[in-house]
N, C-alpha and C positions, 0 to 999 in steps of 0.2 A: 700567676696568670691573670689576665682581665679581663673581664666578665661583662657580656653586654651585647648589641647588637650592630649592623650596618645594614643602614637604608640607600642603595642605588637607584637614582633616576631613569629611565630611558630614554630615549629620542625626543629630538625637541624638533619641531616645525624644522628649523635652521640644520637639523641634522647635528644638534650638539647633545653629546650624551657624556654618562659621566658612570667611569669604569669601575667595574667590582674592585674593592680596593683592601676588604681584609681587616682594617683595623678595628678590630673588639671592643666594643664601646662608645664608638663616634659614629652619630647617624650622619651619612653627607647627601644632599637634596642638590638636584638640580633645578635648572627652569622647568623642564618640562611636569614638574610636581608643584601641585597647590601648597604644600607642604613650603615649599622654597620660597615662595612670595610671601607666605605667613609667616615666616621667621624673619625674611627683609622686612617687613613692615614693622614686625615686632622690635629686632637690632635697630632699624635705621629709621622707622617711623613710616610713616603713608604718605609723606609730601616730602619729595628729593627732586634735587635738581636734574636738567636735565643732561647734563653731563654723567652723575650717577646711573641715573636711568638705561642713559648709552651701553654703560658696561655689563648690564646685572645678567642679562640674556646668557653672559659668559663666565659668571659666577657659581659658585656651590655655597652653600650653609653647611657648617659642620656644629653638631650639639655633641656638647662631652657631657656621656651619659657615665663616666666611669668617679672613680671617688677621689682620683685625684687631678687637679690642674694639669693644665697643656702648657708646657713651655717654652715649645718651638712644632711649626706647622709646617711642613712642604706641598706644595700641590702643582702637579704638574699638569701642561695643556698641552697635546699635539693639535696644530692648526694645518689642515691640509686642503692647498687651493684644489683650483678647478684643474690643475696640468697632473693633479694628484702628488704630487710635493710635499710633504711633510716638514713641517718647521716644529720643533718642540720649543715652550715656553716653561721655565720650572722658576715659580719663585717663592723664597723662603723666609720666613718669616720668625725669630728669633727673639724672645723676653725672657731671657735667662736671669738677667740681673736687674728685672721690672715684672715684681712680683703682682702687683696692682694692675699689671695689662694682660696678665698669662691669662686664661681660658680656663675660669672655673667649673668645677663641676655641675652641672643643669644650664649652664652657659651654654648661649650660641654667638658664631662669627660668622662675616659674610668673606669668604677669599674671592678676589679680582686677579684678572693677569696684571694689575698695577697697583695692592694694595689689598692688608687686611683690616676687615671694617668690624668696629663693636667693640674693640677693650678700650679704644680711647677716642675724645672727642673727633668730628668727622675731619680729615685734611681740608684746609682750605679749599684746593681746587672742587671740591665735594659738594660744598655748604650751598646753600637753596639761593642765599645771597656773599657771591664770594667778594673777599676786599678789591679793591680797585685795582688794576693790572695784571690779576690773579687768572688766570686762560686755562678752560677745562685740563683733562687728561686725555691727551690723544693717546700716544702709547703707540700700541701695536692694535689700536681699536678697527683701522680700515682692513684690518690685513684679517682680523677676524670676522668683519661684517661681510667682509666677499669670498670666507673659505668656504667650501663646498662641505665640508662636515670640521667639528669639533669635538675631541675629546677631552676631558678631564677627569685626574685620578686622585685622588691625596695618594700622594707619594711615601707622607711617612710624619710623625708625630712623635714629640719628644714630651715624654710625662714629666712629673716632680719628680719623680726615683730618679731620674737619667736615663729612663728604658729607651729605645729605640725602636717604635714600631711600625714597618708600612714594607710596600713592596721596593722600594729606593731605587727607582730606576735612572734617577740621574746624580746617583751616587752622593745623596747630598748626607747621611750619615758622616763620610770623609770631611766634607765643610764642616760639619757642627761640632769634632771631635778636634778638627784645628781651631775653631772661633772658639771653643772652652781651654782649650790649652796654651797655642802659641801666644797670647798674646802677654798674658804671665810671664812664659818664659821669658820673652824679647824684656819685658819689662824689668824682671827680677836679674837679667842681668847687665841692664842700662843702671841698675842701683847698685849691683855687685862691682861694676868698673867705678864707680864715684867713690866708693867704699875703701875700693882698693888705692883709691890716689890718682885715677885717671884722670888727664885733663880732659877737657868740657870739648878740646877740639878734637881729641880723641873718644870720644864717648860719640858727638855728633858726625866724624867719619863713619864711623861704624856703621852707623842709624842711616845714613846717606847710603853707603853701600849694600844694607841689605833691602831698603825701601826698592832698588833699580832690579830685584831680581825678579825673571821673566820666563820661568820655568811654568809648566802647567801643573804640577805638585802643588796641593791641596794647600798642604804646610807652607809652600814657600809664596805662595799667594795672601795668606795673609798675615806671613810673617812678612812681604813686601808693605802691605796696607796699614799694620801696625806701626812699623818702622817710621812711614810716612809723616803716620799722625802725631807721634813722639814728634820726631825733626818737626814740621808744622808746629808744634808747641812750644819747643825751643825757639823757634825763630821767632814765633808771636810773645813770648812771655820771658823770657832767658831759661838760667838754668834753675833757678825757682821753681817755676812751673811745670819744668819735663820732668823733674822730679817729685812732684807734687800727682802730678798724672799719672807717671809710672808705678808708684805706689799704690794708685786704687788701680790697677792693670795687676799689677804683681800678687793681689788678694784674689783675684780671680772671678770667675762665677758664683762659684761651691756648689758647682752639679758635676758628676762624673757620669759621662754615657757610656750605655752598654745597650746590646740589645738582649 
């Protein structure tokens, strides 16, 4: 079990609040806490652009107060206008096999509905002075500056064990347990067919075929996006390369999730 605490914000001017959410050990701050701006300033410093700025009103800080690394983060937004409409927002953010950006312990992140900020340098669009043709992050920013209230939950947190911990309301455990699995498999057996003698035009029908599948199964969405990215590498690189790729595909993560 993990041991620790959760800090909820309440209500912010704008009516954005950020929901009890459970997870033992992760403090999460909203705007409407002094707490939240002290931790932006601290992650991202006291002079940010104003495109960053834009977004933070609609962010949370999460501190991993537990003993081990975050390796994958969900946080979900319900945005509800003025007609009272409900749009939910959930986005996740995954460093399974980028140990150097996971969320260590006494760590803090800032999550955005476009982005998580503090394990690695800030994205271009971000930076105080961005490169030249480089145009903020609109996003879904209007659609949050005119809702009549905002919510935000962490949805759920994947430790270094593999644990699986949060309320997962928009089922994103199902994504995380296909992004650690299928894409191995697709791979280990794009190397199983070469193995066995298949030809290259046979091995890249295959990878064509299951890239076009349009199912809304978890598995078959990113066995479509794997598939994808194999065939893209065959066609940029020949078969050197898709096999050169599918080889670090076919070693995996080396996390196995549970909750």
């Amino acid at each position: 079990m993990l041991f620790g605490f959760l800090l909820c914000a309440g209500s912010l001017a704008q009516d954005v609040t950020v929901a009890p959410c459970g997870v033992a050990g992760v403090t999460v701050a909203g705007a409407s806490s002094a707490e939240y701006f002290e931790t932006v300033d601290e992650v991202l410093g006291a002079t940010r652009s104003p495109s960053l700025n834009a977004w933070l009103p609609y962010g949370v800080t999460l501190t991993n107060r537990t003993s081990q690394h975050i390796a994958a983060i969900a946080v979900r937004w319900v945005v509800t206008n003025h007609r009272g409409q409900a749009s939910p927002v959930t986005v996740t953010h995954s460093m399974f096999d980028q140990p150097r950006l996971q969320v260590a312990p006494g760590k803090s992140v800032v999550a955005l509905p476009v982005a998580l900020l503090g394990t690695a340098p800030l994205p271009r669009q971000f930076q105080l002075t961005p490169p030249p043709g480089v145009l903020p992050v609109q996003g879904h920013l209007a659609e949050f500056q005119g809702a009549r209230k905002v919510q935000a939950t962490l949805d759920g947190v994947v430790f270094a064990s593999g644990q699986f911990v949060g309320p997962d309301n928009a089922k994103e455990f199902e994504e995380l347990v296909a992004e650690t699995t299928v894409p191995a498999h697709i791979a280990s057996t794009v190397l199983a067919m070469n193995a066995s003698g298949e030809a290259i035009g046979t091995v890249a029908a295959w990878l064509e075929a299951n890239s076009k599948l349009q199912t809304g199964d978890r598995n078959a969405q990113v066995t479509a996006r794997t598939a994808k990215l194999l065939l893209d590498d065959y066609k940029r690189g020949g078969e050197a390369l898709l096999y050169e790729v599918a080889q670090g595909y076919a070693q995996g993560p080396g996390i196995k999730l549970y909750r």
